[in-house]
C-alpha positions as CSV (number, residue, x, y, z in Angstrom):
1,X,-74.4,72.4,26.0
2,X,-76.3,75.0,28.1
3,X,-75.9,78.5,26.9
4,X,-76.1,79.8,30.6
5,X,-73.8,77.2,31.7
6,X,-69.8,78.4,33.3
7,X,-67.1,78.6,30.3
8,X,-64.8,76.9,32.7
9,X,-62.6,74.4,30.0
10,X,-59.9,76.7,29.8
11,X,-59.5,76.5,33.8
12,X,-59.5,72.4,34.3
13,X,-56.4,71.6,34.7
14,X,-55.2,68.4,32.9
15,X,-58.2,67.8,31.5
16,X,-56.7,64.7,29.7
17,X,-56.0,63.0,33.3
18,X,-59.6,63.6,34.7
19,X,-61.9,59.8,35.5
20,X,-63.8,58.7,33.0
21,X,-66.9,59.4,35.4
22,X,-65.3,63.1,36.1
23,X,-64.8,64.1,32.5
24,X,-68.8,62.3,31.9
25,X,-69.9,64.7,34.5
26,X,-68.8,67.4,33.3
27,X,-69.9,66.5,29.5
28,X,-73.3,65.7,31.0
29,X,-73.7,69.2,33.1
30,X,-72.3,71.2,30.4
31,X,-69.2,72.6,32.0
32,X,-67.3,71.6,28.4
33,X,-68.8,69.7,25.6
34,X,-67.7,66.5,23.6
35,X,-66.2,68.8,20.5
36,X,-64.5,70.6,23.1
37,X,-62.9,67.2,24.7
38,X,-62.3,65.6,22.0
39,X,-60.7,68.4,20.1
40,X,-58.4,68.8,23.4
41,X,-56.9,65.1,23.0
42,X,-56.5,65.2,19.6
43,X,-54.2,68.2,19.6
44,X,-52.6,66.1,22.7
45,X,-52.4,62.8,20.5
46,X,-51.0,65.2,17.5
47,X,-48.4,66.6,20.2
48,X,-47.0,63.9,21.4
49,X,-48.1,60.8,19.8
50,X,-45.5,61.2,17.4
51,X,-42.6,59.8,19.6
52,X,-45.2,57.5,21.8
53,X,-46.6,55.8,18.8
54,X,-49.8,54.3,20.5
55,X,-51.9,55.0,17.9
56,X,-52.0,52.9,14.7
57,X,-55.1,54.9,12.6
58,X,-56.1,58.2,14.5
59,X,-59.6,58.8,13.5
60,X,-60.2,62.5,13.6
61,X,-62.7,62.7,11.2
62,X,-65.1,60.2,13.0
63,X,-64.3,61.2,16.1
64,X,-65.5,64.8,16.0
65,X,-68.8,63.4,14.5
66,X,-69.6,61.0,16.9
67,X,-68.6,64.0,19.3
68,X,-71.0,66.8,17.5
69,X,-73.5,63.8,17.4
70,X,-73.2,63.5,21.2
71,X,-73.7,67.4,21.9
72,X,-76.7,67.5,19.5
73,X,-78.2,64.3,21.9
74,X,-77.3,65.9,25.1
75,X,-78.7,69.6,24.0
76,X,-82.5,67.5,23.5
77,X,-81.8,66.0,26.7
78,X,-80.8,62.5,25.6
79,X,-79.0,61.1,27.9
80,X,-77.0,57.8,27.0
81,X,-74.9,57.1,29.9
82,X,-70.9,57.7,31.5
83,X,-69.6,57.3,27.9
84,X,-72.0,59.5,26.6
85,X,-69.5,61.9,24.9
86,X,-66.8,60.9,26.3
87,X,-63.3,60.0,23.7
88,X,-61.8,56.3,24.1
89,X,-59.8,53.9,21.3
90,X,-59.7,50.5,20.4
91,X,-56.9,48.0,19.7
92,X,-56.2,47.6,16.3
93,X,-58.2,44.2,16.1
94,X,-61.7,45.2,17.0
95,X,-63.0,45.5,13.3
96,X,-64.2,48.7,12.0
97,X,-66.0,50.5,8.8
98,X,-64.5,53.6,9.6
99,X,-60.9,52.5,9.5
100,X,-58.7,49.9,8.4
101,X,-57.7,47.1,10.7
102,X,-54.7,46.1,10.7
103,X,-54.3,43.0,13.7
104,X,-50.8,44.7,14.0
105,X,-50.1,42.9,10.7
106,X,-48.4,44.5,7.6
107,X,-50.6,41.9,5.7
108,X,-53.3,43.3,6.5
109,X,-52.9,46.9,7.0
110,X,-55.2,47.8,4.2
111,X,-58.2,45.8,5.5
112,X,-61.6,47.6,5.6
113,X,-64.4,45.7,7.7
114,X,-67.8,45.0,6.2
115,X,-69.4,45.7,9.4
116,X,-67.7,47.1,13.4
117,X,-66.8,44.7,15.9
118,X,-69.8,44.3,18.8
119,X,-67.9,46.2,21.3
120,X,-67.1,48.9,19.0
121,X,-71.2,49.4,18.6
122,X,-71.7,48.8,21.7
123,X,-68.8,51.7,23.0
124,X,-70.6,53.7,20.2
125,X,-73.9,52.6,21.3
126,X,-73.4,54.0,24.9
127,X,-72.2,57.2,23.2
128,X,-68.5,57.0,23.3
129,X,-66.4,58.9,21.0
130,X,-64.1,56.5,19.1
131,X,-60.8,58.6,18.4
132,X,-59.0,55.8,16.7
133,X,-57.3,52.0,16.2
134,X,-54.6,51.4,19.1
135,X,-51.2,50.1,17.5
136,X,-50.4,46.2,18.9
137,X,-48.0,43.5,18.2
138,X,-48.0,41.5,15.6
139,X,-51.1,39.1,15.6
140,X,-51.3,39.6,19.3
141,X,-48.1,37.6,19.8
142,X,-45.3,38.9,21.4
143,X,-43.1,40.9,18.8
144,X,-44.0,44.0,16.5
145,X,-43.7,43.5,12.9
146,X,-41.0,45.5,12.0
147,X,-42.5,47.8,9.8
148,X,-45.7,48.6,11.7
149,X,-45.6,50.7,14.8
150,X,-43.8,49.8,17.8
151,X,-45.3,51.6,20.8
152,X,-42.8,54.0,23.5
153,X,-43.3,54.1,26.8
154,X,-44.3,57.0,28.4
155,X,-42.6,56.4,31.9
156,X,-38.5,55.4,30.9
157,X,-36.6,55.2,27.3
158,X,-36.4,51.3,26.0
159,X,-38.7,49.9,28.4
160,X,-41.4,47.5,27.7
161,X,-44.7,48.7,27.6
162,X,-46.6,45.0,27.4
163,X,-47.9,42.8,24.7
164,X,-49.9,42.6,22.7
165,X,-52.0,45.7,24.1
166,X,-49.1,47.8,24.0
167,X,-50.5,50.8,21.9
168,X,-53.9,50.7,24.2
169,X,-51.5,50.5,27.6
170,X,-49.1,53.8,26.2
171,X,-52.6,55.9,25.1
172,X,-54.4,55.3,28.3
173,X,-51.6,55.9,30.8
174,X,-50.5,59.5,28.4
175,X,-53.8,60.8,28.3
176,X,-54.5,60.5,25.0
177,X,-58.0,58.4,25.1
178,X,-59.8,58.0,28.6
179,X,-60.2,54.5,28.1
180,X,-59.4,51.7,25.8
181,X,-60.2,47.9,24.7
182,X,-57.2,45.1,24.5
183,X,-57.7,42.0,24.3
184,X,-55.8,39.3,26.7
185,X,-55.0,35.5,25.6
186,X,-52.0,35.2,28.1
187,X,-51.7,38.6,29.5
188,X,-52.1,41.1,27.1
189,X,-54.4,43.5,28.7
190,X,-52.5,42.9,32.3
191,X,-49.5,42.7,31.4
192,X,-49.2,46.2,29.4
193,X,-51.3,47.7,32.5
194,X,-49.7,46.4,34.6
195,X,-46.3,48.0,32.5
196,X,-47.8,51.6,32.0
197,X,-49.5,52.1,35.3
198,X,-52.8,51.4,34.7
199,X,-55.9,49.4,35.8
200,X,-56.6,46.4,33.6
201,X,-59.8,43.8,33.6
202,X,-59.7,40.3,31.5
203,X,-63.3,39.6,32.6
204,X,-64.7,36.0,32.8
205,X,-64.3,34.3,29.2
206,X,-67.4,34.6,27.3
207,X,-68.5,37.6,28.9
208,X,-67.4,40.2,26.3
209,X,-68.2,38.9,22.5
210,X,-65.2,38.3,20.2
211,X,-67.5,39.1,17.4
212,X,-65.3,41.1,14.7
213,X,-62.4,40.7,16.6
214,X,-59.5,39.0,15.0
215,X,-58.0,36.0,16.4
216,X,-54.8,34.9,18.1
217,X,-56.4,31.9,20.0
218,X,-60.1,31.7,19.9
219,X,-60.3,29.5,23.6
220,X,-58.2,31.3,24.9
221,X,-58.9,35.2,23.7
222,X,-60.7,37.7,26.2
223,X,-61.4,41.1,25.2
224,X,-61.8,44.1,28.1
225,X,-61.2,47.4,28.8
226,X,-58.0,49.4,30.0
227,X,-58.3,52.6,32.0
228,X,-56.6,54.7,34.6
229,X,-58.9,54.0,37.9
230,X,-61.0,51.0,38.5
231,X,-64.2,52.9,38.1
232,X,-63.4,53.9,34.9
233,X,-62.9,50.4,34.2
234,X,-66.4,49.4,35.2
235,X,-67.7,51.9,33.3
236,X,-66.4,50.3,30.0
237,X,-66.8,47.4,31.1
238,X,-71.0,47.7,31.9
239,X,-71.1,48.8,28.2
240,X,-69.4,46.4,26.5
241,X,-70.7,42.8,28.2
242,X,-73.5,40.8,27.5
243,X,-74.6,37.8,25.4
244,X,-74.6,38.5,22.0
245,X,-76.3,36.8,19.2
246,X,-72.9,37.1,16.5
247,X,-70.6,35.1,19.1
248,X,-72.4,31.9,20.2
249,X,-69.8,31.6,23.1
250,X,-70.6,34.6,24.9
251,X,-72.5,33.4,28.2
252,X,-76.4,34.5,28.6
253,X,-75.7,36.3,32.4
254,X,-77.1,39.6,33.0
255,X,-74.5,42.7,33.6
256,X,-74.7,44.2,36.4
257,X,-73.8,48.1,37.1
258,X,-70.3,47.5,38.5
259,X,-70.4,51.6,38.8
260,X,-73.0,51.4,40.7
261,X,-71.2,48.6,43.4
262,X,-68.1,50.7,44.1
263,X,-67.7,52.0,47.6
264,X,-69.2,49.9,49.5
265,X,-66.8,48.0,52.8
266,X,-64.7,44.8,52.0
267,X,-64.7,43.9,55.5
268,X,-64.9,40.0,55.9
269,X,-63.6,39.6,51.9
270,X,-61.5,36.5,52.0
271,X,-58.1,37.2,49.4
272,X,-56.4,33.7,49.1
273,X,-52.6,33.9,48.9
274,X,-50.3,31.2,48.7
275,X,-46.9,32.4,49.7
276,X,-44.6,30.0,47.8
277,X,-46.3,30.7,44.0
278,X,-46.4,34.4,44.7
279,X,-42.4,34.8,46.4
280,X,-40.3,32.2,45.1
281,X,-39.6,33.9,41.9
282,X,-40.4,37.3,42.8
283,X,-37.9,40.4,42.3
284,X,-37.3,41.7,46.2
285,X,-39.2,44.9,44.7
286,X,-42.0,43.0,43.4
287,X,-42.2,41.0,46.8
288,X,-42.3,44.7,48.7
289,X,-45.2,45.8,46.4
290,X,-46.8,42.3,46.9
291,X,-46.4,42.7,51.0
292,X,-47.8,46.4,51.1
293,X,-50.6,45.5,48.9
294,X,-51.1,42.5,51.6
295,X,-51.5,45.0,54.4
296,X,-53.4,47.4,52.1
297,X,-55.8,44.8,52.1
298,X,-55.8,43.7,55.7
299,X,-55.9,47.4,57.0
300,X,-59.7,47.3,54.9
301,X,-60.9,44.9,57.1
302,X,-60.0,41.6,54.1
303,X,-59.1,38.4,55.7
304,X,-55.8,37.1,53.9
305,X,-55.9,33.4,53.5
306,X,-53.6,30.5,53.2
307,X,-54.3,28.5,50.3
308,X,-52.6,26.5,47.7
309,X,-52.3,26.9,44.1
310,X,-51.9,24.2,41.9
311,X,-48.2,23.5,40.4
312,X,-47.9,25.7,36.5
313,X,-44.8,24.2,36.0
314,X,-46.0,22.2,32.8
315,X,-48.7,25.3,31.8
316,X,-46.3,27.3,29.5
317,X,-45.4,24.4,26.5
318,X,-49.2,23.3,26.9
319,X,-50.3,27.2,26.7
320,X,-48.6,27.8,24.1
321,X,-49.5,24.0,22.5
322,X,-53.1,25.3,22.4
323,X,-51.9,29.0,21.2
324,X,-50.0,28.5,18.8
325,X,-52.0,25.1,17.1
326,X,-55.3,28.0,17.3
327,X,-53.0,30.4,16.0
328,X,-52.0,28.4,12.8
329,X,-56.2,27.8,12.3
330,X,-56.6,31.6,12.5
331,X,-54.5,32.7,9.7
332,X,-54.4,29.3,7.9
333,X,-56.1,31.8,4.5
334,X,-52.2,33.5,4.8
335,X,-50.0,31.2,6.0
336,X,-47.6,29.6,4.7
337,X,-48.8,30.8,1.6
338,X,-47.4,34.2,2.4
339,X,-44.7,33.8,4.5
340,X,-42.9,36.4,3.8
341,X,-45.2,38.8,4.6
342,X,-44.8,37.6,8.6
343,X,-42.3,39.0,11.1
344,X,-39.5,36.9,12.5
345,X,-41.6,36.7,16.1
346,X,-45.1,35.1,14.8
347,X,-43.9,32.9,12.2
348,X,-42.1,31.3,15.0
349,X,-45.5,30.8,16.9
350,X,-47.2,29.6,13.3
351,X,-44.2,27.5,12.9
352,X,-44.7,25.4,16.1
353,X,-48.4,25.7,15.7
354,X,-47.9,23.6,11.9
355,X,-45.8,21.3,13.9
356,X,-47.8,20.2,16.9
357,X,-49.3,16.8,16.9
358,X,-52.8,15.7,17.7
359,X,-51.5,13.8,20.7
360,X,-49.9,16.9,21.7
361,X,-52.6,19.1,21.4
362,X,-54.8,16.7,23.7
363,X,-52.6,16.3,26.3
364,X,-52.6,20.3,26.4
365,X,-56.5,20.1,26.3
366,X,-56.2,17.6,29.1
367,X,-53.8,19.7,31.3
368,X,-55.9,22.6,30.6
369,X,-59.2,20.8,32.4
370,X,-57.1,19.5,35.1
371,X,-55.9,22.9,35.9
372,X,-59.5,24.5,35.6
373,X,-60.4,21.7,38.2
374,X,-57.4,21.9,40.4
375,X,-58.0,26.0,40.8
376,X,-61.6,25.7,40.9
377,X,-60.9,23.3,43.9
378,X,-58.4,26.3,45.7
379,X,-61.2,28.9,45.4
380,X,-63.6,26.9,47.4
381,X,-61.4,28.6,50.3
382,X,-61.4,32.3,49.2
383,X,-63.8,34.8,47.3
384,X,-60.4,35.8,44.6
385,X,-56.6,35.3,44.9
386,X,-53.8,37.9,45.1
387,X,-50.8,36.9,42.7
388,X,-48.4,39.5,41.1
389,X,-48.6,40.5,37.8
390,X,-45.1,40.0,36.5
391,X,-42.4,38.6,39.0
392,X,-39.9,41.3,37.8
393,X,-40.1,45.5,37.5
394,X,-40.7,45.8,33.7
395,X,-38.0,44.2,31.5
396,X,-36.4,46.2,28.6
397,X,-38.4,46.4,25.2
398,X,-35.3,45.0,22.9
399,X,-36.4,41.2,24.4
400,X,-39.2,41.4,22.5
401,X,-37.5,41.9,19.6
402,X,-37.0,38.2,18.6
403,X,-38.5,34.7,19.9
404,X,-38.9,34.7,23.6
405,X,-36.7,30.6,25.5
406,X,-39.3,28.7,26.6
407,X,-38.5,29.8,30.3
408,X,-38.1,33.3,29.6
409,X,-42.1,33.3,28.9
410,X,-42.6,31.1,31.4
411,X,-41.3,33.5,34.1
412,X,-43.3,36.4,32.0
413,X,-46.7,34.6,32.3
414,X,-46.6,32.2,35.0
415,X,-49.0,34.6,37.0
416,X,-51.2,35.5,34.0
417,X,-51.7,33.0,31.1
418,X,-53.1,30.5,34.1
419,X,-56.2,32.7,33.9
420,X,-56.3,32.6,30.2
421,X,-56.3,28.5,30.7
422,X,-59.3,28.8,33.3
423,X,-61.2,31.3,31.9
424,X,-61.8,33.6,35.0
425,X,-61.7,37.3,35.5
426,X,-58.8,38.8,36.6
427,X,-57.9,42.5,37.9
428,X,-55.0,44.3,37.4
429,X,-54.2,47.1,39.3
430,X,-50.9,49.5,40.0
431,X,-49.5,48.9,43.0
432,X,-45.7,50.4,43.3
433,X,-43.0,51.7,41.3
434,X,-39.5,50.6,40.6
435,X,-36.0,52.8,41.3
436,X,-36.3,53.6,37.7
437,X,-39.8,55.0,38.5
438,X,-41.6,52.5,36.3
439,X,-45.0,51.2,37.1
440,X,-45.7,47.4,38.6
441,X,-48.7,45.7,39.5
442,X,-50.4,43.0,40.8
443,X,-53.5,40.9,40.1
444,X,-56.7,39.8,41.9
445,X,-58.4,36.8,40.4
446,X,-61.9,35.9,40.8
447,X,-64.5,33.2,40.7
448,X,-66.3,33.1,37.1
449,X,-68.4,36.1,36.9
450,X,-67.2,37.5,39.7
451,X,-66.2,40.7,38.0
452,X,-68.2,43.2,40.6
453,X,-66.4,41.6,43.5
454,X,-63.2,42.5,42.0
455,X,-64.3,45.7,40.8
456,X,-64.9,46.4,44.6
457,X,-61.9,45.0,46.2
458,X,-59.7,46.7,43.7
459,X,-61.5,50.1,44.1
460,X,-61.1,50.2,48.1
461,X,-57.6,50.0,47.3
462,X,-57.5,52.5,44.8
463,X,-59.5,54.3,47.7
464,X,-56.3,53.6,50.5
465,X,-53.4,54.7,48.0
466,X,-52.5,56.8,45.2
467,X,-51.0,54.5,43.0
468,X,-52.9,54.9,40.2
469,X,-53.0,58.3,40.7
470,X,-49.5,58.4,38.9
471,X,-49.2,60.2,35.5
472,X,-46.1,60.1,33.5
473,X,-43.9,63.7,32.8
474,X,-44.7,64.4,28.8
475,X,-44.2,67.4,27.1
């Protein structure tokens, strides 16, 4: 930090709130230096993370060296990037040597990693300050285990904050972390976004390694990053993408700077929308935010098209066909061997997984390509498609508690674990609040690797309202 350089810390008001590229700004012109931010959100997670419970292993100790590591870098005019200095977190399933990892499992909660997950070198890479391991659900399922932390959310007592990110979605939105990973194998980093007010990307499968991250359903897992504002989004994103040697599935594309593609006009950008799949199960206040969003979009200059999605009234039992059969592979070292070790919610996932037939697991495999075609064949009339997130405002957090009826997750997923299935990136962005004041959200899907293009779309309307803008009362 330069000597001569304005002591103005003291005077930034909410300096936890600030962009990721506002609080990188003023790391990299030495109005405060990393020590100095990341000392500030650790006294905020030690505040008030004690009721939120986002935070599974808060890693102080690391955190303040990769901080001091940073200043020493910027004061010999190294320069690493927008994360250079700046304090984020990972979900609990990105492996790390620096604390345990714990998959949201009491079975593992002692587990130290030989070597970090590739996104957490590459975050660390770019110069981002890793304050800790973001609590999750069990697995990445649905339900907490019961004797591991069950995230609070910050907006209204008992209400759900999203699976499995939960922990990444309650940090992000209080201002303890400027940023965070989740991962997303039906909706788990849009639906807790989408929950806590917050911008969300699942980008194109393949284009963020899994390498060291712990499975729920290898074909269908996506890791990405959560954060307050869509450029903060494409920050994290740019540093975390790209082909890597360890995972064999991630795709040999080049990453472009998404930062550097905000801002410009969406004039002439064609948003598909097909009335019937987005409002015949939506909540009237879901269907409002949906309709403003629509003339958000058309007041940009986007051209809203008519198109026609194919039918997911089958996806849910072959989702979760696949899921749970990948699910049963993945911990097939623990299970049954040590059932008792499993909360009530996954073991009934495992359970179904152990039972599923190889005739049933290729019919899912065969729906699954059908689908992929059927959509692929629907965005040959648009450049992405605007669906909701969730049809309802946020439900209450106790349903999570046990085993979810087949058509209660259908109704939870049917806009988000259909872009699990096809593999393409997907946007989440605030767009409204409910009467109780709690956040909900919509979606904007893309064609594969089309990640800049929603990264554009989503930032002109971040640019036309103040959604995001939204911070939940803590003290």
């Amino acid at each position: 930090m330069d000597a001569k350089a304005p002591h103005t810390f003291a005077a930034i008001d909410e300096l936890h709130y600030l962009s990721l590229p506002g609080v990188s700004e003023l790391i990299r012109t030495g109005v405060v230096s990393p020590v100095e931010v990341t000392r500030a959100l650790l006294e905020r997670i030690a505040a008030l993370d004690g009721r939120l419970r986002s935070y599974a292993t808060v890693t102080a100790e690391h955190a303040l060296e990769g901080a001091r590591r940073a200043e020493a870098e910027l004061a010999q005019g190294i320069w690493r990037g927008p994360l250079h200095g700046v304090p984020v977190a990972v979900k609990d399933l990105c492996d790390t040597t620096f604390a345990p990892t714990s998959a949201g499992t009491f079975i593992h909660r002692e587990h130290m990693a030989a070597a970090n997950a590739t996104v957490v070198e590459r975050l660390e890479g770019a110069g981002a300050v890793i304050l800790g391991k973001l609590s999750m659900t069990e697995g990445a399922w649905a339900g907490h285990h019961p004797k591991m932390n069950t995230p609070v959310s910050p907006w209204a007592d008992g209400v759900w904050t999203g699976a499995s990110s939960s922990g990444s979605g309650v940090a992000t939105a209080a201002g303890l972390c400027y940023g965070s990973l989740g991962s997303d194998t039906g909706g788990s980093i849009r639906l807790p976004s989408t929950a806590c007010g917050l911008t969300g990307m699942k980008a194109t499968w393949g284009r963020v390694s899994r390498a060291g991250v712990w499975a729920l359903a290898d074909s269908l897992d996506h890791v990405g990053p959560m954060t307050r504002t869509v450029a903060d989004a494409a920050v994290m994103l740019r540093a975390i993408a790209g082909h890597d040697s360890k995972d064999t599935t991630t795709l040999n594309a080049a990453v472009p700077d998404y930062l550097a593609g905000l801002g410009g006009s969406i004039a002439g950008l064609r948003i598909g929308l097909d009335e019937e799949y987005v409002f015949a199960t939506a909540a009237p206040e879901v269907a409002a935010m949906m309709r403003e969003a629509i003339a958000v979009f058309t007041s940009l200059g986007a051209r809203i098209v008519p198109v026609t999605f194919p039918s997911v009234s089958e996806m849910g039992a072959h989702w979760t066909t696949i899921c749970a059969t990948e699910c049963a592979a993945a911990h097939g070292a623990t299970y049954p061997s040590r059932q008792d070790e499993y909360g009530p919610v996954l073991t009934a996932l495992l359970e179904i997984g152990h039972a599923a037939t190889g005739k049933g697991l290729a019919e899912a495999m065969q729906y699954r390509l059908k689908l992929a075609g059927a959509v692929a064949k629907t965005m040959l009339d648009c450049d992405m498609l605007l669906v909701p997130a969730i049809p309802t405002p946020a439900p209450l957090a106790d349903m999570f508690s046990r085993s979810m009826t087949a058509d209660e997750f259908d109704g939870l997923t049917r806009f988000t674990a259909v872009f699990d299935m096809t593999g393409q990136p997907t946007l989440s962005l605030s767009g409204g609040v409910d009467v109780r004041g709690v956040p909900m959200g919509f979606q904007l899907a893309g064609q594969h690797l089309g990640e800049a293009q929603l990264f554009a779309a989503g930032h002109a309307f971040q640019g036309a309202t103040s959604w995001h803008a939204r911070h939940p009362t803590l003290s």
